[in-house]
C-alpha positions in Angstrom: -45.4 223.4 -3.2 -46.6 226.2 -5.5 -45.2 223.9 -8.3 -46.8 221.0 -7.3 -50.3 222.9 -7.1 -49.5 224.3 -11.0 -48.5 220.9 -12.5 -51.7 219.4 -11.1 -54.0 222.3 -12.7 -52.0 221.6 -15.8 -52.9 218.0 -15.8 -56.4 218.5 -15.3 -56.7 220.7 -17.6 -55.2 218.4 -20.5 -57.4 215.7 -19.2 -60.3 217.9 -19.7 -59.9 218.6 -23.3 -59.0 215.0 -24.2 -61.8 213.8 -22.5 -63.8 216.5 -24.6 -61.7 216.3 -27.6 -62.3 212.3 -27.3 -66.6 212.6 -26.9 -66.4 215.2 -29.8 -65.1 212.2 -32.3 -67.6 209.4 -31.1 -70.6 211.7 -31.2 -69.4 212.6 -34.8 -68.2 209.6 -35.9 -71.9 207.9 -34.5 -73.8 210.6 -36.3 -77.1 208.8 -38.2 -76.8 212.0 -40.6 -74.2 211.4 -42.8 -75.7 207.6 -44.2 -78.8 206.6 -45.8 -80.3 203.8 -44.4 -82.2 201.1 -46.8 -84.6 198.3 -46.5 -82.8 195.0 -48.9 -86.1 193.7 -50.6 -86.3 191.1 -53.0 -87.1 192.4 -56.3 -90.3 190.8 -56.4 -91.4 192.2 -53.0 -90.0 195.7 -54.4 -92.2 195.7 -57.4 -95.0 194.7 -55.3 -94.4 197.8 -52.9 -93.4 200.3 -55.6 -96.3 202.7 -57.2 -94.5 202.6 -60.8 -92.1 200.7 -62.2 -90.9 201.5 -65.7 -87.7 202.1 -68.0 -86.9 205.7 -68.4 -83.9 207.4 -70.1 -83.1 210.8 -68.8 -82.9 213.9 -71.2 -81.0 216.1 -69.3 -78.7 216.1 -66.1 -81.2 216.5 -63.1 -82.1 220.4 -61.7 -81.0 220.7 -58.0 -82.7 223.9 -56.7 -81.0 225.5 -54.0 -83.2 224.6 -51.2 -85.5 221.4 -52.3 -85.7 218.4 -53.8 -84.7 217.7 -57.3 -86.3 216.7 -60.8 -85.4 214.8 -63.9 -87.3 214.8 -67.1 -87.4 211.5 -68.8 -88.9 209.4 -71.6 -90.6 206.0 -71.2 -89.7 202.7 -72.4 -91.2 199.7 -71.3 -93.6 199.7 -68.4 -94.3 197.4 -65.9 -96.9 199.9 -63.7 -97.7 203.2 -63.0 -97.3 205.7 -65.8 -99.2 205.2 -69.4 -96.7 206.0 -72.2 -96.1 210.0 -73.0 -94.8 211.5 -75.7 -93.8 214.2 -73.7 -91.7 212.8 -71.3 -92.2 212.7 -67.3 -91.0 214.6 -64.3 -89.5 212.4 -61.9 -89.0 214.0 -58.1 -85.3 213.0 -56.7 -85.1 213.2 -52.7 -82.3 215.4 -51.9 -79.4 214.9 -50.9 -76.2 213.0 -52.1 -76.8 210.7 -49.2 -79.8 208.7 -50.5 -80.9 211.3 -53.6 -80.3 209.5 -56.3 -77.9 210.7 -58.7 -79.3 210.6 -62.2 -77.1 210.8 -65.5 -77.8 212.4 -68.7 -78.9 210.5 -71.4 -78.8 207.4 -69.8 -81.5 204.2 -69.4 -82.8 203.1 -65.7 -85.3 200.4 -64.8 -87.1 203.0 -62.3 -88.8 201.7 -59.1 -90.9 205.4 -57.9 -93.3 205.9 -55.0 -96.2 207.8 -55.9 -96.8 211.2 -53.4 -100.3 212.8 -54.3 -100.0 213.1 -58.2 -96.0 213.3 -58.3 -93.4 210.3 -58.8 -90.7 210.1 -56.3 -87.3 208.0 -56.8 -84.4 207.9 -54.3 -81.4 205.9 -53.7 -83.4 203.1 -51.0 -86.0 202.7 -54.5 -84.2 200.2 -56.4 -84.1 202.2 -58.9 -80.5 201.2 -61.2 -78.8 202.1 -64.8 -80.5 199.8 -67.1 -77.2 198.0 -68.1 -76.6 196.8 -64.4 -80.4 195.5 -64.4 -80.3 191.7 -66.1 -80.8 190.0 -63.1 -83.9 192.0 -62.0 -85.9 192.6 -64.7 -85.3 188.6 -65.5 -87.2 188.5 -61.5 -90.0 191.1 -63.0 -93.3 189.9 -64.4 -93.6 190.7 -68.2 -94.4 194.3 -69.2 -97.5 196.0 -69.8 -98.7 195.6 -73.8 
């Protein structure tokens, strides 16, 4: 009968940690955390909603401090709206994260969609923003640039 008794705490005991084991890899596998979530827009309805739109090439690869956001410096090409021309270049803010920061390349062109936050420019990977040679289709969607 002892046995009995034994092999019946045994089997609720294995049931136990499945069942735990098993509600450990939903709750991960639901986690919200580990995706960034983006409105689709048309391009016309994201040019219309973005602060600046411009092309930019980047000068160097972009500075990830340890706890924060990061920035890119970059010069500007054509603009659409949103930043006058500089001969300095601009700082562009990148939300952090390789989730929906997004990831900038060295000397390379973007047609940049930015949200403005107080006086700083803000890009991230929900702004549209895209590498200048995959961009045809939407700047032929964009209104001529500014003179």
């Amino acid at each position: 009968m002892e046995r009995e008794g034994e092999a019946g705490d045994s089997l609720l005991v294995l049931r136990t940690l499945l069942t735990i084991i098993l509600l450990s890899v939903i709750l991960l596998a639901a986690s919200p955390a580990s995706a960034c979530e983006c409105k689709q827009s048309s391009p016309a309805r994201t040019f219309e909603t973005a602060d600046a739109v411009f092309e930019a090439t980047t000068l160097e690869p972009i500075a990830w401090p340890a706890d924060g956001d990061g920035t890119v410096r970059v010069t500007v090409g054509r603009r659409w709206k949103g930043v006058e021309p500089s001969s300095t270049g601009l700082e562009l803010h990148v939300t952090r994260g390789k989730s929906c920061g997004y990831q900038f390349k060295a000397k390379t062109s973007y047609l940049v969609f930015a949200t403005k936050k107080g006086e700083v420019l803000w890009v991230s990977l929900c702004s549209a923003t895209q590498p200048l040679a995959d961009a045809k289709a939407t700047l032929e969607k964009l209104p001529p640039p500014a003179p």
